[in-house]
Every structure is written in structure tokens, then in C-alpha cells.
TORGULUM-556077 format. One record per residue: residue in one letter; residue number from 1; z, x, y of N, C-alpha, C, O in turn. Coordinates in nm, 2 decimals. Atoms other than C-alpha are relative to their C-alpha. Layout:
// residues N
<node><rest>A</rest><nr>NUM</nr><n_Z>Z</n_Z><n_X>X</n_X><n_Y>Y</n_Y><ca_Z>Z</ca_Z><ca_X>X</ca_X><ca_Y>Y</ca_Y><c_Z>Z</c_Z><c_X>X</c_X><c_Y>Y</c_Y><o_Z>Z</o_Z><o_X>X</o_X><o_Y>Y</o_Y></node>
...
//
This chain:
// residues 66
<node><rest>X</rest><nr>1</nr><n_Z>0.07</n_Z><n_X>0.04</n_X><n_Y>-0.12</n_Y><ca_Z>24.39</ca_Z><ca_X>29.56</ca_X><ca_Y>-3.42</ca_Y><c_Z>-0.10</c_Z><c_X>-0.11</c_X><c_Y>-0.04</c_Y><o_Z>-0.19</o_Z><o_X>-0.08</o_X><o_Y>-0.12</o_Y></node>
<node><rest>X</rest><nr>2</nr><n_Z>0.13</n_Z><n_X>0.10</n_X><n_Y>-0.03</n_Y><ca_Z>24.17</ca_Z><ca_X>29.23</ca_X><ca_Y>-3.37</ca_Y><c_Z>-0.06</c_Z><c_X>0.00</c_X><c_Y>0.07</c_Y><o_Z>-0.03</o_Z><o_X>0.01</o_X><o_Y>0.19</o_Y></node>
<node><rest>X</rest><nr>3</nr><n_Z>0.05</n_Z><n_X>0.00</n_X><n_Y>-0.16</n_Y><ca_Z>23.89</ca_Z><ca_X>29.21</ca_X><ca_Y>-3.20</ca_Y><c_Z>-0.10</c_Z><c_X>-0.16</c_X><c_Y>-0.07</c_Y><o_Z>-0.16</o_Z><o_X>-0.18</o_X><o_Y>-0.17</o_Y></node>
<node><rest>X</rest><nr>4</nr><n_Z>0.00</n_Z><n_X>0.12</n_X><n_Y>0.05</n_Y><ca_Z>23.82</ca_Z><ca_X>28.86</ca_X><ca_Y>-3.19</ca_Y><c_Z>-0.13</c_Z><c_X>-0.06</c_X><c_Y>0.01</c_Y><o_Z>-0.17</o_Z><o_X>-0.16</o_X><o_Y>-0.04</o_Y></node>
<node><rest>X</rest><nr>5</nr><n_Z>0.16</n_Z><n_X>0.07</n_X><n_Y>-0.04</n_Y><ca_Z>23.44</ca_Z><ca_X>28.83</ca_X><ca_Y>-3.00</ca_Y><c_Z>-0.06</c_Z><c_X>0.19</c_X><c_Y>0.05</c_Y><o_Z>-0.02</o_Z><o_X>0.29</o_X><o_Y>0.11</o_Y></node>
<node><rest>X</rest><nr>6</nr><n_Z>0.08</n_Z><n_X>-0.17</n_X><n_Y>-0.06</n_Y><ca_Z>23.18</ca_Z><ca_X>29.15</ca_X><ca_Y>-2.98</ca_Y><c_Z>-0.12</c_Z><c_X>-0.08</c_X><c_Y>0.06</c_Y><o_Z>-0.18</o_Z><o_X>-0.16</o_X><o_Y>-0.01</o_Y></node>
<node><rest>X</rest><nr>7</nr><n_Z>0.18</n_Z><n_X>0.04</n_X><n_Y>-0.09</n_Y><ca_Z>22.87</ca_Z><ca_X>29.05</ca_X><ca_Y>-2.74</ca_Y><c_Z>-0.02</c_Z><c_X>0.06</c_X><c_Y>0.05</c_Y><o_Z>0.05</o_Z><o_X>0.10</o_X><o_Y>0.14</o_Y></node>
<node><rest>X</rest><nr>8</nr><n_Z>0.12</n_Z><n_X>-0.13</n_X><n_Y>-0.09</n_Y><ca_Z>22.58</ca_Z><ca_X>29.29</ca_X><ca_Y>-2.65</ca_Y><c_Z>-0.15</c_Z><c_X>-0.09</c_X><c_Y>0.01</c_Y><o_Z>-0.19</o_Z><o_X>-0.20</o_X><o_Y>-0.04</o_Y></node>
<node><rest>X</rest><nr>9</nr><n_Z>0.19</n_Z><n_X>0.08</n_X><n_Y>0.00</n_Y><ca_Z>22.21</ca_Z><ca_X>29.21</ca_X><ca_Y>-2.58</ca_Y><c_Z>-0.02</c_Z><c_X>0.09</c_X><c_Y>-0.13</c_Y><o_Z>-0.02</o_Z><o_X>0.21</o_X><o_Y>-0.18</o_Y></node>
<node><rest>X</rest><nr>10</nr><n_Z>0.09</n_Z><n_X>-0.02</n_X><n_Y>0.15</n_Y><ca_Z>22.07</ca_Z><ca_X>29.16</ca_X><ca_Y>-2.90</ca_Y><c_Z>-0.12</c_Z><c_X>0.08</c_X><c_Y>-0.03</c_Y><o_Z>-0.14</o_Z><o_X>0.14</o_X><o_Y>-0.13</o_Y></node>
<node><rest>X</rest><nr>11</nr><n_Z>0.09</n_Z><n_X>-0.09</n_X><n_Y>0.02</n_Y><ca_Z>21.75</ca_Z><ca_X>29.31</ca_X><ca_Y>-2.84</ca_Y><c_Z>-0.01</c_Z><c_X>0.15</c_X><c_Y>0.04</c_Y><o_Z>-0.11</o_Z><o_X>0.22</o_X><o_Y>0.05</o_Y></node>
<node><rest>X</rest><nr>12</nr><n_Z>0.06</n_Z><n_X>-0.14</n_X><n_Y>-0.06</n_Y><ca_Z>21.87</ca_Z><ca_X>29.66</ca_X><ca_Y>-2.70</ca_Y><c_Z>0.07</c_Z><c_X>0.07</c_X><c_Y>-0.15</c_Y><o_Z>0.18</o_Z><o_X>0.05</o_X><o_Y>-0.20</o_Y></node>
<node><rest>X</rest><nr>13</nr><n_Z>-0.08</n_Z><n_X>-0.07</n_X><n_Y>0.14</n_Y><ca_Z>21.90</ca_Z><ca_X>29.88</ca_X><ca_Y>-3.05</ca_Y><c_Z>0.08</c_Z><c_X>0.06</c_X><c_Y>0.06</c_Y><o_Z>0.09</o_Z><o_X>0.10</o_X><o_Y>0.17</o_Y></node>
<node><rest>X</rest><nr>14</nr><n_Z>-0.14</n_Z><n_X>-0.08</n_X><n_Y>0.00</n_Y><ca_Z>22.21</ca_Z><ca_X>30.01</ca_X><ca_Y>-3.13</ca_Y><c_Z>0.10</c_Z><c_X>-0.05</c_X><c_Y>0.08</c_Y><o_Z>0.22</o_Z><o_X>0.00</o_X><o_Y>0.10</o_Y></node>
<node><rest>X</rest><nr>15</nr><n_Z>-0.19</n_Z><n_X>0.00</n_X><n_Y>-0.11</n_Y><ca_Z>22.44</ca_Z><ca_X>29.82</ca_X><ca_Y>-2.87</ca_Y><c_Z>0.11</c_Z><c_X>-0.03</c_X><c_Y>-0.09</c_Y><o_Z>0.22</o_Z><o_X>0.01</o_X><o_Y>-0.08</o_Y></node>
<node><rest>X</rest><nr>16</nr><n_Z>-0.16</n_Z><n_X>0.03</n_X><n_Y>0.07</n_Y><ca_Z>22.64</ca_Z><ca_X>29.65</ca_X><ca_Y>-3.14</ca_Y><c_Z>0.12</c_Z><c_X>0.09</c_X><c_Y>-0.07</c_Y><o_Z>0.24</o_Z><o_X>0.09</o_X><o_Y>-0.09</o_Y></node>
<node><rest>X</rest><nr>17</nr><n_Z>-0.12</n_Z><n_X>-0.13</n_X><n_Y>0.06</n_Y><ca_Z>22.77</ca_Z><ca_X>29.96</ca_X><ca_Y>-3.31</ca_Y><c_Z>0.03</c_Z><c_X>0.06</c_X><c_Y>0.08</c_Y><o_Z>0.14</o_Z><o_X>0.12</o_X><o_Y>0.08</o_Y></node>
<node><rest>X</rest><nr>18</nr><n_Z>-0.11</n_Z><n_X>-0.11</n_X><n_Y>-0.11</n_Y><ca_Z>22.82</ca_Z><ca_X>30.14</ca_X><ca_Y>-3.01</ca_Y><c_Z>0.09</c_Z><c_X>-0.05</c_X><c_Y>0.06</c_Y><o_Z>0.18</o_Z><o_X>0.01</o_X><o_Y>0.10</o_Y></node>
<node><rest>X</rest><nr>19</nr><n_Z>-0.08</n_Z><n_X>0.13</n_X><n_Y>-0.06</n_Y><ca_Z>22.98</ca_Z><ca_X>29.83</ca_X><ca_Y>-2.86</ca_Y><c_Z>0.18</c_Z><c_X>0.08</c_X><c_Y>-0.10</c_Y><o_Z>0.27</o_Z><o_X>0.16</o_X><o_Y>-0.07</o_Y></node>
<node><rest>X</rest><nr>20</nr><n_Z>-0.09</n_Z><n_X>0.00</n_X><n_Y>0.11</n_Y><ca_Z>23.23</ca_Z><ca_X>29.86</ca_X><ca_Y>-3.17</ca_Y><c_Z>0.04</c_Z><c_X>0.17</c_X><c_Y>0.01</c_Y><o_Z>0.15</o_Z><o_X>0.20</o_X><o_Y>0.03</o_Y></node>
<node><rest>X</rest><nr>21</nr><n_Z>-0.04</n_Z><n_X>-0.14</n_X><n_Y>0.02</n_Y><ca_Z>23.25</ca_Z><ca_X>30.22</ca_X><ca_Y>-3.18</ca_Y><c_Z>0.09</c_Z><c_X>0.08</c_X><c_Y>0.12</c_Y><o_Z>0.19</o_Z><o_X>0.16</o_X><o_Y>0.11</o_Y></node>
<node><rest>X</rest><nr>22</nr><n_Z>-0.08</n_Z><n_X>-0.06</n_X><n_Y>-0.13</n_Y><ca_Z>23.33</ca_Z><ca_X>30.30</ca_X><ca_Y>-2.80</ca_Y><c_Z>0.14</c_Z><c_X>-0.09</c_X><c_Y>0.00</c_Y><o_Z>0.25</o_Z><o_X>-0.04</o_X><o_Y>0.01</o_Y></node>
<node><rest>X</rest><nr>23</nr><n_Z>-0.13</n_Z><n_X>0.09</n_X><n_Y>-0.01</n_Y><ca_Z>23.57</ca_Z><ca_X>29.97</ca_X><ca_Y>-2.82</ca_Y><c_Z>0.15</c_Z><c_X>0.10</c_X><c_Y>-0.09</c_Y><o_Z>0.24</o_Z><o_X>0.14</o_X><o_Y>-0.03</o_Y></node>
<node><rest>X</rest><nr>24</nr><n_Z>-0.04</n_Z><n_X>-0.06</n_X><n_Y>0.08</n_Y><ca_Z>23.74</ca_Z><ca_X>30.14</ca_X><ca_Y>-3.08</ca_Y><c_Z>0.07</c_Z><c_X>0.15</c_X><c_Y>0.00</c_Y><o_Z>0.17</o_Z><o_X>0.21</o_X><o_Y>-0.05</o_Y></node>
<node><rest>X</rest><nr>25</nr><n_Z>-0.04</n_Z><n_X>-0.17</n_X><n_Y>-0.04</n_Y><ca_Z>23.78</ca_Z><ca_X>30.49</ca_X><ca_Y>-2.98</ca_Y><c_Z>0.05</c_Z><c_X>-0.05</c_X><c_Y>0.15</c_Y><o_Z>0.16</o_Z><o_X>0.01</o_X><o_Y>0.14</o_Y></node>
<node><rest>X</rest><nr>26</nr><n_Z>-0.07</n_Z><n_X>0.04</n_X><n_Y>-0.07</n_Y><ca_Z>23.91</ca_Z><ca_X>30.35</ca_X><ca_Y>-2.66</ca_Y><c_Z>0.12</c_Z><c_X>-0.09</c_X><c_Y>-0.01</c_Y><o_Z>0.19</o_Z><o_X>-0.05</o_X><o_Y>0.08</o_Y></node>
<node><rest>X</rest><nr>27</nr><n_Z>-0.09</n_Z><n_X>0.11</n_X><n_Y>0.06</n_Y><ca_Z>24.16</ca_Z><ca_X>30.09</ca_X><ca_Y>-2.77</ca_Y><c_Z>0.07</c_Z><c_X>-0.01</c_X><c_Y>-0.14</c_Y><o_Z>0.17</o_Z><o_X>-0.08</o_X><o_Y>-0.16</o_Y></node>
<node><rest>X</rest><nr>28</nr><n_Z>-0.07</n_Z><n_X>-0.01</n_X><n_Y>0.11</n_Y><ca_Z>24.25</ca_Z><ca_X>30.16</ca_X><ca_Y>-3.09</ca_Y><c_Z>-0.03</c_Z><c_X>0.10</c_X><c_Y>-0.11</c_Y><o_Z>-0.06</o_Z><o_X>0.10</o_X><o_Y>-0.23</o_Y></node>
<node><rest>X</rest><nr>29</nr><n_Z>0.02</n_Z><n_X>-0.14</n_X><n_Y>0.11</n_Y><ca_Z>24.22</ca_Z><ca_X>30.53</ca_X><ca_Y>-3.15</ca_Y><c_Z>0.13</c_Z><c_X>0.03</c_X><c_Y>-0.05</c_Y><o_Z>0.12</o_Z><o_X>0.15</o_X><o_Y>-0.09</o_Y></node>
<node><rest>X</rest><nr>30</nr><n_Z>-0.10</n_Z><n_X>0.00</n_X><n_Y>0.06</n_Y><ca_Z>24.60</ca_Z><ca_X>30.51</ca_X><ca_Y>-3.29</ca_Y><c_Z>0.06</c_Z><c_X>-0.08</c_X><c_Y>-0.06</c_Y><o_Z>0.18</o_Z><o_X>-0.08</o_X><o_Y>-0.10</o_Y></node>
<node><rest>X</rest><nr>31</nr><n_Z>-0.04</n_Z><n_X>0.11</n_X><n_Y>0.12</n_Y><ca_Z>24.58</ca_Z><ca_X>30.21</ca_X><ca_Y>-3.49</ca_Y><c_Z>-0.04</c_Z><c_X>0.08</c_X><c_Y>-0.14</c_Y><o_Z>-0.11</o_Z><o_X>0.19</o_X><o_Y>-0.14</o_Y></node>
<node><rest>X</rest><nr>32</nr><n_Z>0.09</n_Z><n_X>0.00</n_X><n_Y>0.12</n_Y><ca_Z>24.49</ca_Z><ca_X>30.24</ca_X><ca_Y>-3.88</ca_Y><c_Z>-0.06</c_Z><c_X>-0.08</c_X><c_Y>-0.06</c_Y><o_Z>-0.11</o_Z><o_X>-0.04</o_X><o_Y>-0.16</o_Y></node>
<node><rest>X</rest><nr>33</nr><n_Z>0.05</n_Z><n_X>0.11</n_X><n_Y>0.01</n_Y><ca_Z>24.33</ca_Z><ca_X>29.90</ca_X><ca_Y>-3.92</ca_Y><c_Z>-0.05</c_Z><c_X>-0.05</c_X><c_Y>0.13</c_Y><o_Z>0.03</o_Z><o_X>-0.06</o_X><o_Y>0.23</o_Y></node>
<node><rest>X</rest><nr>34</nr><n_Z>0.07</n_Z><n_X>0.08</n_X><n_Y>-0.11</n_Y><ca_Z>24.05</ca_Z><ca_X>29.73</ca_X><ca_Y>-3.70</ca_Y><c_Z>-0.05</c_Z><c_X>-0.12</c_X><c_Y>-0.11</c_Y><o_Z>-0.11</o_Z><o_X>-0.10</o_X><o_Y>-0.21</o_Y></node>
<node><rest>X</rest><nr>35</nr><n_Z>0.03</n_Z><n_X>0.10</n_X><n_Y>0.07</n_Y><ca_Z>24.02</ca_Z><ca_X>29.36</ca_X><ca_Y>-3.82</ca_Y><c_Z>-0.12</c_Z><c_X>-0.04</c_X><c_Y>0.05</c_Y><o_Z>-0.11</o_Z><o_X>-0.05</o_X><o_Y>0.17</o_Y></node>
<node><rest>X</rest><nr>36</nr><n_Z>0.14</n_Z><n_X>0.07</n_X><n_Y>-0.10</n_Y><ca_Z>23.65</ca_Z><ca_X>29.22</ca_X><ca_Y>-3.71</ca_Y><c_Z>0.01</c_Z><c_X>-0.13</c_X><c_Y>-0.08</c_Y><o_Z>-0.10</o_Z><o_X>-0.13</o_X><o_Y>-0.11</o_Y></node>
<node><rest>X</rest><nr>37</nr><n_Z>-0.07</n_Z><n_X>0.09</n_X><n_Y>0.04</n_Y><ca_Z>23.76</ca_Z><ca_X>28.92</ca_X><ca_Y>-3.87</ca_Y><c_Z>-0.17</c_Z><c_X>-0.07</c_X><c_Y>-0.09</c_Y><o_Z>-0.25</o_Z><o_X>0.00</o_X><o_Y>-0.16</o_Y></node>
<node><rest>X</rest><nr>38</nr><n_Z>0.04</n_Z><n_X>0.11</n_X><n_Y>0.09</n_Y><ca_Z>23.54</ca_Z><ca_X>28.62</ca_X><ca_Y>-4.04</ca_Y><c_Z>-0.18</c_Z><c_X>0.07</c_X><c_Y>0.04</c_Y><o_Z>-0.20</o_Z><o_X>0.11</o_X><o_Y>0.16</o_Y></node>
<node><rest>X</rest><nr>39</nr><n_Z>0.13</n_Z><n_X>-0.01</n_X><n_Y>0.02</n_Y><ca_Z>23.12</ca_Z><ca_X>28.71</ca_X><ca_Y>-4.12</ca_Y><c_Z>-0.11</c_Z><c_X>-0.13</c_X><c_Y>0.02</c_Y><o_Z>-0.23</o_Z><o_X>-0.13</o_X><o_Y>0.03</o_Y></node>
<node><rest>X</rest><nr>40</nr><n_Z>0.05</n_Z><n_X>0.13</n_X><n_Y>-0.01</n_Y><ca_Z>23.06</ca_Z><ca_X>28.34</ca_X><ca_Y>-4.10</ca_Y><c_Z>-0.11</c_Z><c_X>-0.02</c_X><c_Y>-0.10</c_Y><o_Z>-0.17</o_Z><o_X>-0.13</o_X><o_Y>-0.09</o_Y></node>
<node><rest>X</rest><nr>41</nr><n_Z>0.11</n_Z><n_X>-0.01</n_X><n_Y>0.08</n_Y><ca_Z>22.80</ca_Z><ca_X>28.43</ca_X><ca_Y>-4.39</ca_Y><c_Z>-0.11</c_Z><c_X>0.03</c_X><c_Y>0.04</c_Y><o_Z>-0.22</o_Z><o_X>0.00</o_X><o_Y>-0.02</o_Y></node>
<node><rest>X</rest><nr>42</nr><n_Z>0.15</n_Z><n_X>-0.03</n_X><n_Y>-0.08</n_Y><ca_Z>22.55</ca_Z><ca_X>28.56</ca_X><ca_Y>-4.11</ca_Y><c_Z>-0.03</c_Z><c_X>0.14</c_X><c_Y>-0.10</c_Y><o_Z>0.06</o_Z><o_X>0.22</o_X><o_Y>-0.11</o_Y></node>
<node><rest>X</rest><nr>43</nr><n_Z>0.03</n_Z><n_X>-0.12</n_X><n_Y>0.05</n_Y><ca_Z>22.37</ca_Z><ca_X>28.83</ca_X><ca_Y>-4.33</ca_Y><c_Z>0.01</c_Z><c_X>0.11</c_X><c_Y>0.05</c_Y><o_Z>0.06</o_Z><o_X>0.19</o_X><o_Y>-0.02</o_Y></node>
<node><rest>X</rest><nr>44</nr><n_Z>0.01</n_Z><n_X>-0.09</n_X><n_Y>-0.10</n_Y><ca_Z>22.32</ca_Z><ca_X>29.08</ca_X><ca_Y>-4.04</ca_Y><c_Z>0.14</c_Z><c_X>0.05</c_X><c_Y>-0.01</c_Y><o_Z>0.16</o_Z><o_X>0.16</o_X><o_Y>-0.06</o_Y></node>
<node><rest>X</rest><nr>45</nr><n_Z>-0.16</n_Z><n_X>0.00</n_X><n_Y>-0.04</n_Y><ca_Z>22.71</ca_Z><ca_X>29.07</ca_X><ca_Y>-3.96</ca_Y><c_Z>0.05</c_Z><c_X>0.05</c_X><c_Y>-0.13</c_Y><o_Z>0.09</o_Z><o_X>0.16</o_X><o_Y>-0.15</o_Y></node>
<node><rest>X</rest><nr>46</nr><n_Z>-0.09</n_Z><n_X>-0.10</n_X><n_Y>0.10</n_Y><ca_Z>22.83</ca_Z><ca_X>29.12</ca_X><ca_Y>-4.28</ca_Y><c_Z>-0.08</c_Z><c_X>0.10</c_X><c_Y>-0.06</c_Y><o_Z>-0.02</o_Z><o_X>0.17</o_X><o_Y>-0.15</o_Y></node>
<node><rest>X</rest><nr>47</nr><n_Z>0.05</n_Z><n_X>-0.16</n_X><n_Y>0.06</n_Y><ca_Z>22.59</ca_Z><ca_X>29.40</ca_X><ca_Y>-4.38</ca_Y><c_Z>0.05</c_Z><c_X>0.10</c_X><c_Y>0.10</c_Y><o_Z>0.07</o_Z><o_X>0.22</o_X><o_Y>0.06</o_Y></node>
<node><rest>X</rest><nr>48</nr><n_Z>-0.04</n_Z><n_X>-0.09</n_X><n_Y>-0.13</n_Y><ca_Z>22.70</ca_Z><ca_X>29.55</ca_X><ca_Y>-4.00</ca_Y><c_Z>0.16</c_Z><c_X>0.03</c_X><c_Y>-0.04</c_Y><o_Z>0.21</o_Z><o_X>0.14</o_X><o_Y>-0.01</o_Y></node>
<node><rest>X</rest><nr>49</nr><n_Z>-0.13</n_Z><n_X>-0.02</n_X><n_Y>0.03</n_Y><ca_Z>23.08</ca_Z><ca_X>29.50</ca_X><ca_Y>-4.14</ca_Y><c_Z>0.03</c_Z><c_X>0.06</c_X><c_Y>-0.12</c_Y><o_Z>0.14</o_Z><o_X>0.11</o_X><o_Y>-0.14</o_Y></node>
<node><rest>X</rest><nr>50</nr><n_Z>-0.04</n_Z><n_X>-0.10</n_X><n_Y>0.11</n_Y><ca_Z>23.05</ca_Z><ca_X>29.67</ca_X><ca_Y>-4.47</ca_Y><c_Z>-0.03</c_Z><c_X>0.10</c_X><c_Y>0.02</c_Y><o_Z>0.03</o_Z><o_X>0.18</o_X><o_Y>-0.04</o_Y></node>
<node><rest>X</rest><nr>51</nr><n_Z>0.05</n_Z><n_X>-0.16</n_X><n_Y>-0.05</n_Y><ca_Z>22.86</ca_Z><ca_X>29.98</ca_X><ca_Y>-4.30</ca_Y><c_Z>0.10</c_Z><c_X>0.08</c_X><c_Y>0.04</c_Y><o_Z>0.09</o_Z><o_X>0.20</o_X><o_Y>0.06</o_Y></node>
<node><rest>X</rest><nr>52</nr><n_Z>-0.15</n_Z><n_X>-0.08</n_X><n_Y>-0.07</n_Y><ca_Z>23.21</ca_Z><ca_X>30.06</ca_X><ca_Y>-4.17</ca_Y><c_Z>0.08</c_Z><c_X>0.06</c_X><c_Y>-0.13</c_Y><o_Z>0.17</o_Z><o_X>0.15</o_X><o_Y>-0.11</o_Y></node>
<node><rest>X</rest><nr>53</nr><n_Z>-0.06</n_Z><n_X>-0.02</n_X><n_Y>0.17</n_Y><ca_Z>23.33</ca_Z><ca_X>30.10</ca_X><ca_Y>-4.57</ca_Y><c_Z>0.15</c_Z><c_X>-0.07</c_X><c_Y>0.06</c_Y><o_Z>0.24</o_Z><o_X>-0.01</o_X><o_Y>0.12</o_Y></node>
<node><rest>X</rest><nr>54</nr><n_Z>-0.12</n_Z><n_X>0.04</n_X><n_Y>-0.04</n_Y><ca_Z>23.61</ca_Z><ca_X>29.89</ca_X><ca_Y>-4.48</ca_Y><c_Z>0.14</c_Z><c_X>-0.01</c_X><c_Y>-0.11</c_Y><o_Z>0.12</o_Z><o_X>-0.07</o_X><o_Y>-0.22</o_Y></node>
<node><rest>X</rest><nr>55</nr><n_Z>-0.10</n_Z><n_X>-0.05</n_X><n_Y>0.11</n_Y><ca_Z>23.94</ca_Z><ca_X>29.96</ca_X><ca_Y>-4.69</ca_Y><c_Z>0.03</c_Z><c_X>-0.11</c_X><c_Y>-0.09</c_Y><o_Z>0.07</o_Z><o_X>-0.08</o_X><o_Y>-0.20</o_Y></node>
<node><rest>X</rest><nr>56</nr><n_Z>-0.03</n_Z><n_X>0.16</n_X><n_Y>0.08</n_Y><ca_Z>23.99</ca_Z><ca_X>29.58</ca_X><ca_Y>-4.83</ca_Y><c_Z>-0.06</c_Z><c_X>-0.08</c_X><c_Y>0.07</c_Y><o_Z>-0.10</o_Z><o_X>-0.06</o_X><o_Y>0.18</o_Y></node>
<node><rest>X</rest><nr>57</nr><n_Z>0.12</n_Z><n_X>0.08</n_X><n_Y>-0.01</n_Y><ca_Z>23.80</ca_Z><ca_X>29.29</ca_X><ca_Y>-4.86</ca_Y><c_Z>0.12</c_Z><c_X>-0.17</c_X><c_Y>0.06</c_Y><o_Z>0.19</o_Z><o_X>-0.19</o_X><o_Y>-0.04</o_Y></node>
<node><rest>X</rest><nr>58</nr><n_Z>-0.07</n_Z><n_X>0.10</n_X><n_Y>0.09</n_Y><ca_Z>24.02</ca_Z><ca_X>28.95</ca_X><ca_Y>-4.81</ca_Y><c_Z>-0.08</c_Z><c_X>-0.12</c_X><c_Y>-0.02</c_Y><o_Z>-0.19</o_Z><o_X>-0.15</o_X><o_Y>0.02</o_Y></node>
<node><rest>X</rest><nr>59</nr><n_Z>0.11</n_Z><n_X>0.14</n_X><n_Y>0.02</n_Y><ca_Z>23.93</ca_Z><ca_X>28.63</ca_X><ca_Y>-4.94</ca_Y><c_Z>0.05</c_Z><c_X>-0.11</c_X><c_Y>0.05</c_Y><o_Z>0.16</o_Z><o_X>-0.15</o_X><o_Y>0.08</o_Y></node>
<node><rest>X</rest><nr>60</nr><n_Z>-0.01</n_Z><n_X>0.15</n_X><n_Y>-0.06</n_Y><ca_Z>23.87</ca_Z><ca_X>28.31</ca_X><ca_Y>-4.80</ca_Y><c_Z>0.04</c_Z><c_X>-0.07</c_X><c_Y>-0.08</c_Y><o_Z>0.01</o_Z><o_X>-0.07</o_X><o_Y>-0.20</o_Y></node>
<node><rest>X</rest><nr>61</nr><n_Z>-0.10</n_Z><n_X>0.12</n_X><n_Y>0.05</n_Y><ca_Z>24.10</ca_Z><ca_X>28.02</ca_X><ca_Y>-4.85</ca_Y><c_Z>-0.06</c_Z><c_X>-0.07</c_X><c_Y>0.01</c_Y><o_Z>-0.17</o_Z><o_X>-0.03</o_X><o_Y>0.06</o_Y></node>
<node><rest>X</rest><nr>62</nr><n_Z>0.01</n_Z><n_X>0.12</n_X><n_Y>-0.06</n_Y><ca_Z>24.03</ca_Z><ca_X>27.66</ca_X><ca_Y>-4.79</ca_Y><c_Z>0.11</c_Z><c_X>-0.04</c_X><c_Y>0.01</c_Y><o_Z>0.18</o_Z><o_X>0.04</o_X><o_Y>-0.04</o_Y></node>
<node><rest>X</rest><nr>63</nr><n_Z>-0.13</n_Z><n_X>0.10</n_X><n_Y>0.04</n_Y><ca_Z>24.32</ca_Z><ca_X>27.43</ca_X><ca_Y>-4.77</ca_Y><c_Z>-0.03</c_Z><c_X>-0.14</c_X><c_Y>0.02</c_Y><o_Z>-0.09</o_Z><o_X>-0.14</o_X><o_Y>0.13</o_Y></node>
<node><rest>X</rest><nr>64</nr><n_Z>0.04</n_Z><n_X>0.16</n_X><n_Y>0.00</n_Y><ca_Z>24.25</ca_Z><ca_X>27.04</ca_X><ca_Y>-4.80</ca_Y><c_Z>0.13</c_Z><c_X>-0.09</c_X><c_Y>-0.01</c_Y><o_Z>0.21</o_Z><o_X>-0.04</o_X><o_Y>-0.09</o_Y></node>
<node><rest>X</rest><nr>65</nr><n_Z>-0.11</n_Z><n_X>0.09</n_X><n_Y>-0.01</n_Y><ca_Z>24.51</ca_Z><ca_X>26.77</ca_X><ca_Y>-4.76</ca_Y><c_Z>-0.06</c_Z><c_X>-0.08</c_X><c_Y>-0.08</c_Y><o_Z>-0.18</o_Z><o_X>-0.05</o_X><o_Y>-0.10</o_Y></node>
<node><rest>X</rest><nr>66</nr><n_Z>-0.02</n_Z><n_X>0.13</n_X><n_Y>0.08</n_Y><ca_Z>24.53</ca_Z><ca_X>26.43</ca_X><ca_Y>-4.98</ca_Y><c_Z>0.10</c_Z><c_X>-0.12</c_X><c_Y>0.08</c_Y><o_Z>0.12</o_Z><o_X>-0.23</o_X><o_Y>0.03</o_Y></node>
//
């Protein structure tokens, strides 16, 4: 499962994990993988996406033409 955009109000604690948590238990309580895709290198975000212990990491590519 992808979920491709999470938006809560930023200032109410706790909405983003519960955002993620209800999404989740509604939508994809019979998946085995939830993808939250790219961290964009925001610190917040990816300390919020490792909190989940997520099973694999993947790595970012570039690709460049000539």
C-alpha cells in the first residue's frame, strides 16, 4: 500500500501518527507493507518513518543522461 500525501494540522500533537495509524488500520489492515515513500531529507519525517521500525530501507537512485 502507498500512501502518497499525509496532511494534519501541524500544531495539534499527535495528529500525524494517528493520521497514519487510523489510515492504516482502516485501509490497509490486510496488507503486509505500507510504503510512506520518499523523507525528502526533512529530519522530523524521517525520524517519524523510522519510529514505525520499518522492515527495509531502499536506496535512492539518481539517473542522469549525457
Amino acid at each position: 500500500f502507498v500512501v502518497h500525501i499525509e496532511k494534519a494540522l501541524a500544531d495539534v500533537q499527535g495528529a500525524y501518527p494517528m493520521l497514519c495509524s487510523q489510515f492504516a488500520a482502516h485501509n490497509a489492515d490486510r496488507l503486509s507493507y505500507i510504503n510512506r515513500e520518499e523523507d525528502l531529507g526533512i529530519e522530523g519525517l524521517r525520524k517519524s518513518k523510522l519510529s514505525y521500525n520499518p522492515a527495509f530501507l531502499l536506496n535512492k537512485n539518481v539517473i542522469t543522461f549525457r
